[in-house]
N, C-alpha and C positions, 0 to 999 in steps of 0.2 A: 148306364145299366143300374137296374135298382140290386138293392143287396138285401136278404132275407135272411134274419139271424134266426137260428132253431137252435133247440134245445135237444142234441139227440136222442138220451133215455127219454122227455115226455113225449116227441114224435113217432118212437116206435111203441109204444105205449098204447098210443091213439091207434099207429095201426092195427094191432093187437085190438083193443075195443069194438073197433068200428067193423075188424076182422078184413081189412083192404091193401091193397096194394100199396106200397109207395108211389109205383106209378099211377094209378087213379089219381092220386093225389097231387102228384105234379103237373096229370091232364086238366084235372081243376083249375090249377093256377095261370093257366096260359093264356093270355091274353094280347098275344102278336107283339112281346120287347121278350127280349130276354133276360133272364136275373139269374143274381149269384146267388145260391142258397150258402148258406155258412151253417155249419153244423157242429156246435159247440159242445164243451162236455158240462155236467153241472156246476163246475166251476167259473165257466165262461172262457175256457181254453179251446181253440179251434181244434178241431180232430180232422177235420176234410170239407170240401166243396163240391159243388157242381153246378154248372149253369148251364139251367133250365131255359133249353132254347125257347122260341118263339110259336114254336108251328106243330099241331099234333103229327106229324110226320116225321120234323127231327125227330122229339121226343120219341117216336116208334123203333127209329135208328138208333137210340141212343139204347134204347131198351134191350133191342135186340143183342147190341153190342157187350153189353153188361152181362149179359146170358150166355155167351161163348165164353167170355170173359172170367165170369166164374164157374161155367161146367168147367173150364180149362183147369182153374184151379182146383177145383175137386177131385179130378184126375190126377192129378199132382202131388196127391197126398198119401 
């Protein structure tokens, strides 16, 4: 599995710019393997992961999953 190191402030940054999704962005990278995103802080300390499955399908499930996920959270608050 390949491993993708980011930088999270300049990633969400970009999304902000470009004014896009994160998921656009991981639909871009798909390419039928799956890979570990790493998402670092500007120090180079991991904050969290996610691996960005293979197929725009997972990726749809994944999506979807993250969105109950966090309405739940916002509920909860």
């Amino acid at each position: 599995m390949k491993n993708i190191q980011i930088t999270a402030s300049l990633f969400f940054d970009l999304l902000k710019t470009r004014d896009t999704s994160m998921w656009e962005i991981f639909s871009q990278m798909i390419d039928g393997e799956e890979k570990e995103i790493v998402f670092m802080d500007d120090d180079g300390k991991v904050l969290f992961n996610y691996i960005l499955p293979a197929t725009q399908a997972e990726l749809a499930k994944d999506q979807k999953k993250f969105a109950k996920e966090y309405a739940e959270k916002l509920t909860q608050q």
